[in-house]
C-alpha positions in Angstrom: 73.3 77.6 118.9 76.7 75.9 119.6 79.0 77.1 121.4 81.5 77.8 118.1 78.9 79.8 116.5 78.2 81.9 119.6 81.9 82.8 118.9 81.4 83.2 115.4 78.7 85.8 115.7 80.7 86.9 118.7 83.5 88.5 116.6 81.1 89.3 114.0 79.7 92.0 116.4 83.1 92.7 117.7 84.5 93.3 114.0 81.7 95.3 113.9 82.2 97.5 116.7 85.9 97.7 115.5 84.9 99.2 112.1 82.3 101.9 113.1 85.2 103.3 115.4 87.8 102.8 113.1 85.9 105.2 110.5 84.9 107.4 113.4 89.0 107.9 114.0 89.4 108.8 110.1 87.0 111.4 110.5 88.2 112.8 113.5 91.5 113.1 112.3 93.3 110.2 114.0 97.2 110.1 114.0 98.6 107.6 111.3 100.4 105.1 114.7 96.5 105.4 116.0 94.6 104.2 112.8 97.2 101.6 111.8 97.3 99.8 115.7 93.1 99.8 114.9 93.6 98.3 111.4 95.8 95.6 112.7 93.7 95.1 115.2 90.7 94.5 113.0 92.8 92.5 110.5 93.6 90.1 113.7 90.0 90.0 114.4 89.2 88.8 110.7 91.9 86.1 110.5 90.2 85.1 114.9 86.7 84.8 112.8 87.8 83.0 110.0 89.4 80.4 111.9 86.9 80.1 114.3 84.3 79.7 111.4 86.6 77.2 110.1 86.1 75.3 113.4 82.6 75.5 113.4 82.2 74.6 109.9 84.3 71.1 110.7 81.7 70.9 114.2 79.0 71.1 112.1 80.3 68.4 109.6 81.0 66.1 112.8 77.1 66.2 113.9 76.0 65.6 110.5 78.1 62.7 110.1 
């Protein structure tokens, strides 16, 4: 495994992570500030994962080549 798809699965898990506690705060009542700081937080995580899959996507094309 390279070392961009060790990140990719990386932020998977952390994205992850970030959603289980995310709906754990929605049922525990969380204040609105609290849930949307943790939904920005996961959106930044998302747009970290898709560029980072972008990058391994192009390493990838780079060894085939």
């Amino acid at each position: 495994m390279s070392t961009s798809d060790a990140a990719v699965v990386q932020l998977i898990a952390e994205i992850q992570a970030e959603t289980l506690e995310l709906d754990n705060l929605r049922k525990r009542g969380a204040s609105a500030a609290e849930l949307e700081s943790r939904e920005h937080e996961l959106e930044c995580l998302h747009w970290r994962l898709a560029a980072t899959a972008r990058g391994a996507a192009r390493a990838d094309l780079g060894d085939a080549a």
